[in-house]
Structure formats: C-alpha cells, structure tokens
N, C-alpha and C positions, 0 to 999 in steps of 0.2 A: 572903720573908714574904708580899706581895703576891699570889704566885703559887699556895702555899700556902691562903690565903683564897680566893682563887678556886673553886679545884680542888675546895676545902671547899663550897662555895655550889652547886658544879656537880652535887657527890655528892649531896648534901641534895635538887637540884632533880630527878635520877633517881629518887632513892628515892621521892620523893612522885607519881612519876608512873608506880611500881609497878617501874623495874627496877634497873640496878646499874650505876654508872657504871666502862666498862674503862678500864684504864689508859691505851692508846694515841691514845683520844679524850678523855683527861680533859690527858694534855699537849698536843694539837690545840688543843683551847679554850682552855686556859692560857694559851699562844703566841701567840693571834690576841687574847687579851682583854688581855696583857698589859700595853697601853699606857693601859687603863680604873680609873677610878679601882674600886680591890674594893669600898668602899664600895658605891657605887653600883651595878657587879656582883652582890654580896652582895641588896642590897635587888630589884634584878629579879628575880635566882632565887627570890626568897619570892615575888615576885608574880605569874611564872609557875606556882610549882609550883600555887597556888590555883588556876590554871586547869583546866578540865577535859584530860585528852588524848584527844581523837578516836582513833576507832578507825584502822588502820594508820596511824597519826602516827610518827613516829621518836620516839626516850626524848627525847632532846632539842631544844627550839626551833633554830633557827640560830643560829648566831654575830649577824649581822646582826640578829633579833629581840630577842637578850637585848640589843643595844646600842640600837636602838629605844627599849625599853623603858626603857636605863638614862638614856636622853636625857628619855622624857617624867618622869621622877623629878627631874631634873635642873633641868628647867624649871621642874616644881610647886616644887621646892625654895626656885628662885629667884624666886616669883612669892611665895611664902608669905614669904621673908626680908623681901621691898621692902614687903609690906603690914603688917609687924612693923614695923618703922620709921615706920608715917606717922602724923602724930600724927590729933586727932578733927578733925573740918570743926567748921570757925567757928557758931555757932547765929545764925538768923537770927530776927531781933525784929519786924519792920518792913519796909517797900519799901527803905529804904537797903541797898545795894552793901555785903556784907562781905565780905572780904578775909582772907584765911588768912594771908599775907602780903603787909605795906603798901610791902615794897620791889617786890616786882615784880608785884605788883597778881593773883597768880595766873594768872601767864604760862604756858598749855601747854607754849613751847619751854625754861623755864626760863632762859632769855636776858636780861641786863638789860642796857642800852642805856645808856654814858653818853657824857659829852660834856666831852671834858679841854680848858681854854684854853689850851694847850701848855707850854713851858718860859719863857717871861714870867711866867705866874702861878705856877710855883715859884720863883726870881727873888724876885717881889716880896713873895707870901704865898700857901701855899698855900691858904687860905680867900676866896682874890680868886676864886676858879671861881666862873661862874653859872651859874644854874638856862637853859636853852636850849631853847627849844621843845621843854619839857615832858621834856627828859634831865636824867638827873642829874650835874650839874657835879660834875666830881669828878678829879685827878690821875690822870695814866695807869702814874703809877710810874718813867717815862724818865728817866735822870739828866742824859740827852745835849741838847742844844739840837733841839728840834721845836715844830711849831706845832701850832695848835688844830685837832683830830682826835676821832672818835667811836672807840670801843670797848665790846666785849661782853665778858661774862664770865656764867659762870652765878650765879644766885642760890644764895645759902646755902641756901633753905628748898627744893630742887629736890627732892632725896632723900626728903624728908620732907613735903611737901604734900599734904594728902590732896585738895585740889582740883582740882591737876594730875595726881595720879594717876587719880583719877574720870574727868577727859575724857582721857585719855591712853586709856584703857581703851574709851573708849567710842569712839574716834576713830581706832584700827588694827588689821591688821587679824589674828586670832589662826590 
C-alpha cells in the first residue's frame, strides 16, 4: 500500500514537471523510498513538483532530495505541533516577576530540583519533608531504607510553557 502511494506521488511529481514517469525508475524510487513515511513522501512531491525544472534537469529530483525535503516537512510539522500545545504567556501588570509556572519558576531546562529527607521521613510522616535551601522538600518515592538525597525530575508545565519555549527558541541554535 505504502509503495503504491509512493509510486502514486512520484507519477504526479513527473507529470508536473512535463514528463512520464517509466516503470523501471518508478520501482528504483519505490525501493530506496521504501522505509519513508508516504505521507510525508506524498507531501515532498507536491512541493517539488511546484518547483521550477531547470533546463537539462533530469524528470526527477534525487532520491536524497525528495528525503531532504521530506525531513524539512518533518521538522515544520514538529515545530508547528509543540507551538499547538503551549498555552498564552502570563500578562505582565507591573515590575513584579510573573511566572507561567510557580513550580519551576520557568526553568529553561524544565528540571525541577527537590530535596527528599530520605526514608526517616516516610517512617515518621511523610509531611515531616522540609523546605531546604530553597528545594522542594518532597518524597523521592523509594520504599527501601535511604537517606536524605536531592532529585530532578521534569516539570509538568515543560511541554507546555510558552516561556521556556520563547528562550528555548531564542537560545539554540536552528
């Protein structure tokens, strides 16, 4: 079916570029494109065929270009999904520090930092955790006997921050 769609996307891409795609080059490409998603196949050959073709050009881009192309599709795709997800930036009122999210203060790395007082404080209660230079006291989950130890984990609001998406953006490099 796959190969099919392909083979379909490859003729389309011939004809719009004025010639007829043969059969012994249409299972070549098939073959080599095989392991590509057609989708995204499909969607390069519409965006080549808009291309102009240069004069003695071959009917067809390379193998190598249509996967180029189907990579920078791939990318917008997944740059377009993660900016679907992020919700609006916090509005700011005043000089005070707003915060998108109050758990991790709008952490670039989305890392939050806490600080478990090991298996005594599950033991006694686990509400006995303190606040520790400035971590969040909190259970590290070990049901084993361990002592008082820090631990990361991502924040909830990672995927979704449009604040650390902003400097994410602004801060690597594309």
């Amino acid at each position: 079916m796959s190969a099919e769609r392909i083979v379909s996307a490859l003729s389309a891409l011939a004809m719009a570029r004025g010639g007829t795609l043969d059969e012994a080059q249409g299972l070549v490409y098939a073959r080599l494109l095989q392991e590509s998603d057609p989708g995204l196949v499909e969607r390069a050959c519409m965006a080549l065929a808009k291309e102009p073709r240069e004069e003695f050009e071959t009917l067809l881009p390379s193998v190598g270009a249509i996967l180029t192309r189907a990579g920078v599709i791939r990318t917008s795709d997944t740059k377009a999904l993660a900016a679907s997800k992020l919700l609006p930036l916090p509005k700011v009122e005043n000089d005070e520090p707003r915060y998108f999210c109050a758990d991790c203060l709008d952490e670039p790395s989305g890392w939050r930092i806490h600080q478990c007082a090991g298996w005594h404080a599950l033991i006694v209660d686990e509400r006995t955790t303190k606040r520790l230079e400035g971590l969040d006291g909190r259970h590290c989950g070990k049901r084993t006997q361990h002592g008082p130890h820090s631990f990361a984990e991502k924040c909830h609001c990672y995927q979704h921050n449009p604040v650390v998406a902003q400097w994410n953006q602004k801060h690597t490099k594309h």
